[in-house]
C-alpha positions in Angstrom: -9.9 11.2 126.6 -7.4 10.1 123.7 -3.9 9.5 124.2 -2.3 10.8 121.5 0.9 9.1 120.7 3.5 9.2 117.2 1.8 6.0 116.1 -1.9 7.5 116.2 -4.0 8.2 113.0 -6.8 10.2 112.6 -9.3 8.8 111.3 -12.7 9.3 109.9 -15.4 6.5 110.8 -18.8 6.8 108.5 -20.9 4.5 110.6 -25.2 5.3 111.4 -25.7 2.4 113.8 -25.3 3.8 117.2 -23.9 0.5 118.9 -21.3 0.0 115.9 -20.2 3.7 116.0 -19.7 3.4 119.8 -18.4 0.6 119.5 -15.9 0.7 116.9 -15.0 4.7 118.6 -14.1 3.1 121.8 -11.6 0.4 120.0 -9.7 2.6 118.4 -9.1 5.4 120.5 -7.9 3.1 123.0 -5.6 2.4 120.5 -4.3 6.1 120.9 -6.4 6.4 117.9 -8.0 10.3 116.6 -11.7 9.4 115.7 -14.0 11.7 114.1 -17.0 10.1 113.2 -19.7 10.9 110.3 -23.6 9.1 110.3 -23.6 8.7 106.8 -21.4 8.7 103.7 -22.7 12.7 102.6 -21.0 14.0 106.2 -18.4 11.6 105.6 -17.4 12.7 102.1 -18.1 16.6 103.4 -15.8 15.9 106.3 -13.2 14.9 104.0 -13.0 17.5 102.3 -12.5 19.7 105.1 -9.9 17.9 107.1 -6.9 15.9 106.7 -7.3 12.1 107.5 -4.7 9.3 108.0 -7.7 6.1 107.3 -11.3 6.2 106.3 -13.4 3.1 107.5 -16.7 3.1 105.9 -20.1 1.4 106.6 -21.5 -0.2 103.1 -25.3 -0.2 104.2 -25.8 3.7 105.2 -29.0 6.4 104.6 -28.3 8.8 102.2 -25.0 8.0 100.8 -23.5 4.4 101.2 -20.3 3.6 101.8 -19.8 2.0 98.0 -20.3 5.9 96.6 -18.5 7.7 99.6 -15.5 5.2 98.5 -15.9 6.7 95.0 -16.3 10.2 95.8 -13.5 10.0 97.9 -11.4 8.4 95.4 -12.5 10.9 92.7 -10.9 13.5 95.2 -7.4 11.7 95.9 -7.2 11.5 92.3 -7.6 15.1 92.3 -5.4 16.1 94.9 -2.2 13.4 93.9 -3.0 11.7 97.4 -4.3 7.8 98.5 -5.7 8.0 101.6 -6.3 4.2 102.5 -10.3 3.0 102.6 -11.6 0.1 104.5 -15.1 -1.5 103.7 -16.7 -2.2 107.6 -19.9 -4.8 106.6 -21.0 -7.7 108.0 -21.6 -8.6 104.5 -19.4 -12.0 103.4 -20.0 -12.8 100.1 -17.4 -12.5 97.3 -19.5 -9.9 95.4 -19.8 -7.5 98.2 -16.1 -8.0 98.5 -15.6 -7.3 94.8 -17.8 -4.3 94.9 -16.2 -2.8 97.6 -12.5 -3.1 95.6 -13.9 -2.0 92.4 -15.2 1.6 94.5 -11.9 1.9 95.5 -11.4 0.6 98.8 -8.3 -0.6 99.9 -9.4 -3.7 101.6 -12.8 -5.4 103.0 
């Protein structure tokens, strides 16, 4: 179970590989994180824009929608709504061009 403490954020994880999501859930929360988690950038983006969220950490390679257009959805939103909800780019991709298309969606870092 979380442990919710004043320092915790909810957060919003779009990942479809199983061992990532699992992975990447059990890091935070024992954190005292709030995970909610999403396959693939379409439930992401819809999940979004039903709840509130404190950090959205986003798979790039994802069926459906990737993370490069959930970032820009999601941006097109926040600029909507006044609000900047920080985005990071989760990738194993390391070259400067994945890093530069990642900034240029909107993400906040890579």
């Amino acid at each position: 179970m979380t442990k919710i403490t004043p320092q915790s954020l909810r957060i919003l994880l779009a990942e479809d590989h199983p061992v990532n999501r699992k992975l990447a859930i059990r890091i935070l929360e024992s954190a005292g994180h709030q995970v909610r988690w999403a396959r693939d950038g379409a439930q992401a983006l819809k999940m979004y824009q039903q709840e509130s969220f404190d950090l959205v950490l986003l798979d790039i390679q994802m069926p459906i929608m990737d993370g490069i257009e959930a970032a820009e959805r999601i941006r097109g939103l926040d600029k909507k709504h006044s609000r900047h909800t920080p985005i990071l780019a989760m990738t194993a991709n390391a070259f400067a061009e994945d890093r530069e298309r990642c900034l240029k969606a909107g993400m906040d870092d890579y």
